[in-house]
N, C-alpha and C positions, 0 to 999 in steps of 0.2 A: 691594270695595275700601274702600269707606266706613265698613264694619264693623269689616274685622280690618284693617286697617294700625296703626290706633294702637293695638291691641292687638298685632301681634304687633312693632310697636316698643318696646314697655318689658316683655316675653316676652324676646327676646333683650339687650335691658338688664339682665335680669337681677332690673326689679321684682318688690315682690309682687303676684301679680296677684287675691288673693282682695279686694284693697281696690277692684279696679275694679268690682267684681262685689254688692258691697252695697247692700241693697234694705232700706229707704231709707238712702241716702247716708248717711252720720253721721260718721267719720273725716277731719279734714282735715291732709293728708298731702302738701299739695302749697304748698312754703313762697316766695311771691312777693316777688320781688324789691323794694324801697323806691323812694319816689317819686326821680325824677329827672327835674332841668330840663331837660337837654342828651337826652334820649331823649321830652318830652314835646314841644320843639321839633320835632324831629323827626317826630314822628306828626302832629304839628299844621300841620307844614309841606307835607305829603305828603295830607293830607286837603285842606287849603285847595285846592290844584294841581288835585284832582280837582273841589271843592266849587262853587268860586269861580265859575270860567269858565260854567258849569250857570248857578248863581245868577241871573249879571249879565243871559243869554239869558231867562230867566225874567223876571226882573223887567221888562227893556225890553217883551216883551209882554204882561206887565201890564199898563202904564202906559198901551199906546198904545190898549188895549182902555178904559181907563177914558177917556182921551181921546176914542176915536170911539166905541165899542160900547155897547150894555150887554145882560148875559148873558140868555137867554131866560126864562121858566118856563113850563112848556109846561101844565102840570099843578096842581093841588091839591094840599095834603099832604094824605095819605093817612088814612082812620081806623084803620089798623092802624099807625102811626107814634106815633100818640097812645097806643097798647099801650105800645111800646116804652120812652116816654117814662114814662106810668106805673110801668111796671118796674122804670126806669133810676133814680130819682130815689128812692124811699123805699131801694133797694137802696145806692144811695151813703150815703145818710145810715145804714144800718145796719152798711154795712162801715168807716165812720168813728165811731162810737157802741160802746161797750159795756153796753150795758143787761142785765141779768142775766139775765132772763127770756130774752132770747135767744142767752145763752152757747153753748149747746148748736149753733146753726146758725151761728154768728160766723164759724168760718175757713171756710165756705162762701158767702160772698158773690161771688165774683170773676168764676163764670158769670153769676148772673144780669145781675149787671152789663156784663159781656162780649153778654150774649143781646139787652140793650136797645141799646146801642151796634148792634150788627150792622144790628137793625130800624130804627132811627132813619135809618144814613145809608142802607140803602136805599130807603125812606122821602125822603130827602133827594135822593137818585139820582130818585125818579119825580118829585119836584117839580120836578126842573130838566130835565131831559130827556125823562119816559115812561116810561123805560126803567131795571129793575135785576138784580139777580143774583136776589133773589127772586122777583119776579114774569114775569119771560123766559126764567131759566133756573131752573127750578127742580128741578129732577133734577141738574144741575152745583152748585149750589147747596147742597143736600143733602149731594151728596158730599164736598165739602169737608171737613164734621166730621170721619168717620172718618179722611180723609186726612189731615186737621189735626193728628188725637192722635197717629201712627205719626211724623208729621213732626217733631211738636215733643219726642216722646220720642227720635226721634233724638240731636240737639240736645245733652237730657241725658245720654245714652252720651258723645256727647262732651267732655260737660263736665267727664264723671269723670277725665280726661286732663288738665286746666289748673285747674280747681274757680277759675272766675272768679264764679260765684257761687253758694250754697247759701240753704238755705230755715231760716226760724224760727219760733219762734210755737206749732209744734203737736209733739205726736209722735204718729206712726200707727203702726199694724202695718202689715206689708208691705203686705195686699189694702184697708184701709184705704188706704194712701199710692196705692195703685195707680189706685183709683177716684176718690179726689179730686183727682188729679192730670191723670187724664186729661178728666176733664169740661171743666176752663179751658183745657187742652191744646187741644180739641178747636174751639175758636172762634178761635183765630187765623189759620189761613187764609179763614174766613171774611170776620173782621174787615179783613184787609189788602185783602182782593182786591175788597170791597164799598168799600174808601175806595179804592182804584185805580180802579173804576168811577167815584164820585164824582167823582175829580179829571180823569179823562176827560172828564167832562161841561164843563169848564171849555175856552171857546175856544183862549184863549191860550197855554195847553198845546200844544193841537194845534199853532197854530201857531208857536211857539219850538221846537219839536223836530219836528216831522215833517218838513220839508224842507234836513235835513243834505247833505251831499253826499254820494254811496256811497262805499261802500268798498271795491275789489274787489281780492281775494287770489286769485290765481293757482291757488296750489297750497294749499288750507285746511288740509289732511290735516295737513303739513308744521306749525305753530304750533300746531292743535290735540295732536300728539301731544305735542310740545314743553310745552305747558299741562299734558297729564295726567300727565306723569313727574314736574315740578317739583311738584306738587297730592299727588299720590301720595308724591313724597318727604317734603316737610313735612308732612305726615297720619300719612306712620310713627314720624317723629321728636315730633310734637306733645307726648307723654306724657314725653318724655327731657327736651326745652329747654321748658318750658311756658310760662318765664317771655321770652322770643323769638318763638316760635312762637305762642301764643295768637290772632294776628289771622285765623291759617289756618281756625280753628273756624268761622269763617263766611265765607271765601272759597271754600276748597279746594272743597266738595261741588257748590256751582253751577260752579265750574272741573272736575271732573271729570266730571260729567255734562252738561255742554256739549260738552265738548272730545270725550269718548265717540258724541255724536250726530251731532258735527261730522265725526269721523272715518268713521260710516259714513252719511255723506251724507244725516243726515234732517235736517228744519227744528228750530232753536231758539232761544231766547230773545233770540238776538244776531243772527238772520236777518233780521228787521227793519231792526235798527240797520245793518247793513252797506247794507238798499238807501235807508237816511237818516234813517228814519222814527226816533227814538228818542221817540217820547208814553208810549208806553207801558210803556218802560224806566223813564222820569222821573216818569210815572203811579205804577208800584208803588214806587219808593226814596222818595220823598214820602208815599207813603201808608204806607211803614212807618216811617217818621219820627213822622208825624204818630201812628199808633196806639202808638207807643213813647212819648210823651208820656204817654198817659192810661192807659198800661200802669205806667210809673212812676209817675206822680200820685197812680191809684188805692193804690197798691201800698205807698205811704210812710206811712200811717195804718192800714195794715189788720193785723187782730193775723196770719194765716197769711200772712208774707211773705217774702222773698227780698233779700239779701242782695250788694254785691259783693268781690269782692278784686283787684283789676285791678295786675296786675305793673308798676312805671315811669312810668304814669299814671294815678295813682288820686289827686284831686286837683282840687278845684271840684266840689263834688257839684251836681245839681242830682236834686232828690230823695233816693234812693238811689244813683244812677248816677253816674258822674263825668265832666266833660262830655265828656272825645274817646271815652268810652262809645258814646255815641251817636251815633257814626260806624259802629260795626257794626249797626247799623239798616239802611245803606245798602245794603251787599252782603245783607242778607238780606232787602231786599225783592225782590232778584232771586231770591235761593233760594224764595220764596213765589211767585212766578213761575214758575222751574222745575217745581213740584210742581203746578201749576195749570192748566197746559199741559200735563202727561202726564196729570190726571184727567181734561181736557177729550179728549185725543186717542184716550185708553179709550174714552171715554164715545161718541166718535163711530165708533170700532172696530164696538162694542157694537152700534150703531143701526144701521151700514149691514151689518151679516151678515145 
């Protein structure tokens, strides 16, 4: 479903479909609509509704934590964090630097960079807690990569549908593009899901979201199937209305493979939330907030970079990104959830046969 809807929606549109299919991307074919105030209220108005109410739960347990608490550190930083650190730091300065001598390795900074990041906060995980993705799970932890690169080239199949943004800076050959693309591909579920641990470690998290009230649905089947038709609809149309559609690119695929699990009655990402507990919802959308900052940051100085064209609100850059950009942060820290929870529920398939 994920694959051919938006394929075989501009199939029977009548597009050409050899432009979808270009390795590396290079044609841009898909013409976005101009800023507008009256459609940027609107998104901004619709983000707030969800943003806000979160927020304010947040902060009030902040405050009361700084008032009575103060956070634990169970632990030492670690000497493999000072690696990390190492890494992280002549790596930044050389993916913001052009020095000739190292022309040649220039638009390959973005992993190591990524690699030190990852180490640092789990690193920053055993300070505050004991406990991180490296060092307790390190087989789930592992896997991630390879599941990270499948994931985030997803991602790009669908972007060839709305082309909200493209890449500059380099030209490769296909297996060229192939392999450098899939290295920095491959750190982002890592990255997100190692700063969701992080933020788990934070009291006041737990307590502002874990004890919601349930939620109980009668009949689940019933909205779940409702969810995957409306997901599925916008998914085929995405490539037709792109300049409309676009915000589906990162809701649709965790609505459809929820609503898919929900229907045949396995646990999922929202199985929590329903019996209150939402830390862990609010753990990853946070922490891909947070890892989408220093994903732009990095991103805005470096010569192999990326690019946006945002239909109606493109508009207050901050970096490259334009700010209600980075509202689709939100729903894909759940999509980074979803995919993290099926490598975790393999992995534990695996062990108990």
């Amino acid at each position: 479903m994920l694959v051919g809807l938006p394929l075989l929606g501009v199939f029977l549109a009548g597009f050409p479909m050899g432009r979808y299919f270009q390795f590396p991307p290079q044609t841009q074919y898909v013409r976005h609509a101009p800023f507008t105030w009256s459609a940027f209220a609107i998104f901004a108005f619709m983000i707030a509704a969800v943003v806000l109410p979160i927020t304010i739960q947040g902060l009030r347990s902040y405050h009361k934590d700084l008032v009575t608490t103060s956070e634990p550190n169970s632990e030492k930083f670690p000497l493999w964090g000072w690696l990390g650190v190492a890494i992280g730091v002549p790596a930044w300065i050389l993916a913001w630097t052009r020095f000739p001598w190292f022309a040649d390795w220039q638009p390959h900074t973005f992993s190591p960079l990524w690699l030190a990041y990852i180490i640092v906060v789990n690193a920053i995980c055993v300070r505050r807690s004991g406990r991180s993705l490296l060092t307790n799970r390190p087989l789930f932890f592992l896997l991630l990569f390879p599941a990270s690169a499948i994931f985030w080239w997803f991602f790009e199949y669908l972007n060839r549908f709305v082309q909200n943004w493209f890449y500059v800076g380099v030209d490769f050959r296909p297996w060229q593009y192939f392999w450098y693309a899939t290295l920095p591909f491959s750190t982002v579920l890592p990255a997100v899901l190692s700063t969701q641990q992080l933020f788990l470690s934070f009291r006041w998290i737990q307590r502002a979201f874990s004890r919601f009230p349930p939620i109980t649905i009668k009949n689940p089947t019933r909205p779940a199937v409702a969810s995957l038709l409306l997901a599925a609809f916008g998914l085929t149309l995405i490539g037709i209305y792109p300049t409309y559609l676009f915000p589906l690119l990162w809701v649709s695929p965790a609505l459809i493979i929820t609503a898919l699990q929900a229907v045949m009655r396995e646990p999922h990402i929202f199985t929590e939330m329903g019996k209150g507990n939402w830390s862990g919802a609010v753990a990853v959308v946070l922490a891909a907030l947070f890892c989408g900052v220093f994903w732009e940051m990095w991103n805005y100085f470096s010569l192999a970079k990326w690019q946006y064209s945002v239909p109606l609100v493109h508009r207050f850059e901050i970096f490259e990104m334009p700010l209600l950009g980075y509202a689709g942060y939100l729903p894909f820290g759940l999509e980074c959830m979803v995919i993290g929870t099926a490598v975790e529920r393999l992995l534990n398939q695996r062990q108990n046969q």
